[in-house]
C-alpha positions as CSV (number, residue, x, y, z in Angstrom):
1,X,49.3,26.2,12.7
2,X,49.2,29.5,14.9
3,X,47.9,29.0,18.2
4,X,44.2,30.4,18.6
5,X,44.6,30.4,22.3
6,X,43.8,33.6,24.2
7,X,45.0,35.3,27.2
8,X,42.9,37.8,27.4
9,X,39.0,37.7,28.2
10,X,37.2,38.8,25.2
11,X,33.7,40.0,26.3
12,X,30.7,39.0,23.6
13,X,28.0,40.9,22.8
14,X,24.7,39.7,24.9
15,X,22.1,40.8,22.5
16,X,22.4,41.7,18.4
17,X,21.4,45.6,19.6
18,X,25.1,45.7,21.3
19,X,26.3,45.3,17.4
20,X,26.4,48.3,15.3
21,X,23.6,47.4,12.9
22,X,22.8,44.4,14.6
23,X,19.1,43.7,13.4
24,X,20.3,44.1,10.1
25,X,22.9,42.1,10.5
26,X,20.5,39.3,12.3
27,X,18.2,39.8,9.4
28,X,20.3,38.7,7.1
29,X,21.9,35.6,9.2
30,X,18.2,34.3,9.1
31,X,18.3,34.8,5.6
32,X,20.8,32.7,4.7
33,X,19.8,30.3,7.5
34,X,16.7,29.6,5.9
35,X,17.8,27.5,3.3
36,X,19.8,25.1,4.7
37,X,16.6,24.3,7.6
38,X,14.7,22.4,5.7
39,X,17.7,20.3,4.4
40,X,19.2,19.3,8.2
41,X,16.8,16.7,9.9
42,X,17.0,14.7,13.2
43,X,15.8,15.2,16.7
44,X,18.2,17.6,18.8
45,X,19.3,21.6,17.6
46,X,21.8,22.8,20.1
47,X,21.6,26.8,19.8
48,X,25.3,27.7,21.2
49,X,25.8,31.3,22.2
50,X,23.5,34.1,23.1
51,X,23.2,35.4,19.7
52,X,22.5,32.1,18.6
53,X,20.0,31.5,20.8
54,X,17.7,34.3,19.9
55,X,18.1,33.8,15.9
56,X,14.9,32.3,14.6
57,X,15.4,28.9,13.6
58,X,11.3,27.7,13.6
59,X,11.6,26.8,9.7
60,X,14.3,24.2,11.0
61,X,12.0,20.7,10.7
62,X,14.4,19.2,14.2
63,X,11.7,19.1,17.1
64,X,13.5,20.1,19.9
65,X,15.3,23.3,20.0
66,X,17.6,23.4,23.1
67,X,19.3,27.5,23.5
68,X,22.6,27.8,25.3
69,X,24.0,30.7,26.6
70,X,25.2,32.9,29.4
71,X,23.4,36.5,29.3
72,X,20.6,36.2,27.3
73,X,17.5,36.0,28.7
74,X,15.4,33.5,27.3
75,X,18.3,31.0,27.4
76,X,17.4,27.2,28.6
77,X,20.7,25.8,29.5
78,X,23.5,28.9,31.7
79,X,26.7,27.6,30.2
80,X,29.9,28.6,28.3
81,X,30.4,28.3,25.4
82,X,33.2,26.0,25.4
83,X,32.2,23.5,28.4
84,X,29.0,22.4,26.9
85,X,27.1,20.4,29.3
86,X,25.6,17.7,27.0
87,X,26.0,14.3,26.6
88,X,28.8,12.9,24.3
89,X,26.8,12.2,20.9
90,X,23.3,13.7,21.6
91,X,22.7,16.4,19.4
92,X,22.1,16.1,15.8
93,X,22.8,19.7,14.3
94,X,24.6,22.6,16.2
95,X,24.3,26.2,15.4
96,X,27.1,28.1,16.6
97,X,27.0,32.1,15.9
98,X,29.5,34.8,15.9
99,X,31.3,32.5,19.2
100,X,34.9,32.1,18.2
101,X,35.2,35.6,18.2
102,X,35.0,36.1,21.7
103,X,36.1,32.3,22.9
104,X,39.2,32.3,25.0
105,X,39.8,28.7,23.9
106,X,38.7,28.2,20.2
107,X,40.4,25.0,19.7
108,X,38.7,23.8,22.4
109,X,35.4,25.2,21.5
110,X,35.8,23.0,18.1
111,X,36.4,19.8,20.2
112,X,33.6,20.4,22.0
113,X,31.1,20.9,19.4
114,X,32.3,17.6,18.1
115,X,31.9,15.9,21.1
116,X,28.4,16.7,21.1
117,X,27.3,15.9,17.9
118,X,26.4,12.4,16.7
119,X,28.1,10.5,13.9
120,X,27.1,12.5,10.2
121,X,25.5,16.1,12.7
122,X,25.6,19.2,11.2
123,X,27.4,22.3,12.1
124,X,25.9,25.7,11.0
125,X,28.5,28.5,11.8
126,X,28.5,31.8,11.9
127,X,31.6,34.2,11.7
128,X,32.8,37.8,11.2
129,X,35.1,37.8,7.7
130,X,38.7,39.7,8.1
131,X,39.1,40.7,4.7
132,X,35.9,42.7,4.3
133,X,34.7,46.5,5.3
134,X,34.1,45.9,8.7
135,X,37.3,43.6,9.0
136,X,39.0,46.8,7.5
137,X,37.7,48.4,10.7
138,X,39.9,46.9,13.3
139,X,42.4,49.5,11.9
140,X,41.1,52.2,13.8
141,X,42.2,52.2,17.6
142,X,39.2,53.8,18.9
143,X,37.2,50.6,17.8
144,X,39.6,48.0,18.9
145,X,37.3,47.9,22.8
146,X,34.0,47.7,20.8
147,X,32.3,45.2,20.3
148,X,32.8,43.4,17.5
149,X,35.7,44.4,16.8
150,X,37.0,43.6,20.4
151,X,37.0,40.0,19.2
152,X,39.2,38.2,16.8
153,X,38.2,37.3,13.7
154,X,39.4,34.0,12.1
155,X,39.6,33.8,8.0
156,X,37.5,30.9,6.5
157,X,40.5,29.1,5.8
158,X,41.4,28.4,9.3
159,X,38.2,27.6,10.6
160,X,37.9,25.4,7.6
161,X,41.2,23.7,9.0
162,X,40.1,22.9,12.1
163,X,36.9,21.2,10.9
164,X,39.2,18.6,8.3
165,X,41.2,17.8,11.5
166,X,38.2,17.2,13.6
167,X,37.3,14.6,10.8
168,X,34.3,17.2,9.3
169,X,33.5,17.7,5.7
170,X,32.7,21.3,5.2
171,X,29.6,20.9,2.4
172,X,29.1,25.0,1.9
173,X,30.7,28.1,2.6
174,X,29.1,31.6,1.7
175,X,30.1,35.4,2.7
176,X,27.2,38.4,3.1
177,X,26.1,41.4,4.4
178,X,28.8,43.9,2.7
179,X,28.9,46.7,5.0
180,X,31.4,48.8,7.8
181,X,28.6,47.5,10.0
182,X,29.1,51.4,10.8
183,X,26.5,54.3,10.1
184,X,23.2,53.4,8.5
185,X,22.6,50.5,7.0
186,X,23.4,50.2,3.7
187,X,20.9,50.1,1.1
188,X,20.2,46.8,-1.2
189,X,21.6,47.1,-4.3
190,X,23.2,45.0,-7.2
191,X,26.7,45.9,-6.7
192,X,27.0,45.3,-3.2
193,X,24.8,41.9,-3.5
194,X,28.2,41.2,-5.9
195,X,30.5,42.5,-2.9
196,X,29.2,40.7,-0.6
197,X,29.9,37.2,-2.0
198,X,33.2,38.4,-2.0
199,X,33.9,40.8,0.7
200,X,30.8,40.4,2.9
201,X,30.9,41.5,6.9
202,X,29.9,37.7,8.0
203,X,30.4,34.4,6.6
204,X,28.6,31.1,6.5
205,X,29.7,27.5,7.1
206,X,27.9,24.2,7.1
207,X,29.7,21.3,7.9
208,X,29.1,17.3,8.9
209,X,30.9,15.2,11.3
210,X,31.7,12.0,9.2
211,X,33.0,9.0,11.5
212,X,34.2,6.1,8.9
213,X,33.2,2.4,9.9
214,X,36.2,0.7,11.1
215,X,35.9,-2.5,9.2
216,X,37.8,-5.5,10.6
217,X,40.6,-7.2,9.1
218,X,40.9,-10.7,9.0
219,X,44.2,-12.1,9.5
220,X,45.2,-14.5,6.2
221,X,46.5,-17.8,8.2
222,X,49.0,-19.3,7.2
223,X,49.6,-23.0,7.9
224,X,53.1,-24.3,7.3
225,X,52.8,-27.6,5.7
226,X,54.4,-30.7,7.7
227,X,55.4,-32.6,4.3
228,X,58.5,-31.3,2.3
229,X,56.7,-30.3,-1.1
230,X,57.2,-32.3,-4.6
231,X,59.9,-31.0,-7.2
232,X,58.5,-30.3,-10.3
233,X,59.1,-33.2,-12.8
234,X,59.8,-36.0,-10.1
235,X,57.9,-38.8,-9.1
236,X,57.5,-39.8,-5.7
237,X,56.3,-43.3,-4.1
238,X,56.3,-45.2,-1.1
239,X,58.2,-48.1,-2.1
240,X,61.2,-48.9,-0.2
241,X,64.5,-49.2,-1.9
242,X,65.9,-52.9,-3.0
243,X,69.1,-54.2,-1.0
């Protein structure tokens, strides 16, 4: 597996307006977010990430909404990304958008979002897709310091990697929003709704933490028997032999 580690600081985008057709491109993350809500349930969302945290997530039936970030505003908690300060097993579906593209540490982000959720969470993640028009884009030099094409972007294959080793069962993946994220935004149309299920800009991933039951094994005992055992076809008795 190639290391995902980073040595140089990758500065995220604060807002979606720092994104080249970012409320598009927000527009249509809550769009594809809005169908998996009312199918995650449970008490705790953990919103990860300032664009995360100002996604709209109200169709989401969980009661408390907790937002996480670092430059944004309206955040509740000021933390990184990958040194979540949350109690081991406490949250019961994470949302986690456009972060591994600007996390020094990805590997490490992954462990912690599994720290954090309980046994059977979910994990809604958000990511921008190399092989698409705007992965295309990190060809041009004068690009390479903007943002987002500053960060790295990680193929769906890999991310789904690190999920099966972190014990997760991806249950859906899905690419949208086919556009160079460059110029106007694109307008709808049937043959780029067909390229964007191939070659969209951003991807979606939903995944759940599974922890198996360790059953217990009960030892088969043995005892060794204290009498030598019969041959087959032999009579034995207790008699004592006749001088």
């Amino acid at each position: 597996m190639k290391p995902a580690l980073s040595a140089r600081n990758r500065p995220g985008p604060a807002n979606w307006q720092q994104i080249p057709q970012g409320e598009a491109l927000r527009a249509a993350t809550e769009q594809q977010l809005a169908a998996w809500w009312p199918q995650i349930f449970g008490y705790y969302l953990l919103k990860v990430g300032d664009l995360s945290c100002q996604l709209d997530t109200t169709a989401s039936p969980i009661k408390h909404h907790i937002s996480l970030g670092i430059k944004a505003s309206h955040c509740q908690i000021k933390a990184e990304s990958d040194a979540l300060p949350v109690q081991d097993l406490s949250m019961d579906a994470l949302l986690l958008c456009h972060a591994n593209e600007f996390c020094t540490d990805p590997h490490h982000l992954m462990r912690e979002v599994h720290r954090v959720l309980r046994a059977d969470g979910y994990l809604v993640l958000t990511g921008f897709n190399p092989f698409s028009l705007a992965g295309l884009m990190k060809l041009n030099p004068w690009l390479r310091q903007k943002s987002p094409w500053n960060g790295r972007f990680f193929t769906l294959a890999r991310l789904k990697d690190w999920l099966y080793l972190l014990g997760f069962e991806v249950l859906a993946e899905q690419r949208f929003y086919a556009s160079s994220l460059l110029g106007k935004v694109p307008a709808d149309s049937r043959w780029r709704r067909w390229l964007a299920k191939s070659f969209g800009s951003s991807y979606l991933l939903v995944a759940r933490k599974r922890e198996l039951p360790l059953t217990p094994i009960r030892p088969k005992w043995q005892l060794a028997a204290n009498y030598a055992p019969a041959v087959s076809g032999t009579l034995t008795t207790n008699r004592r032999p006749h001088r």
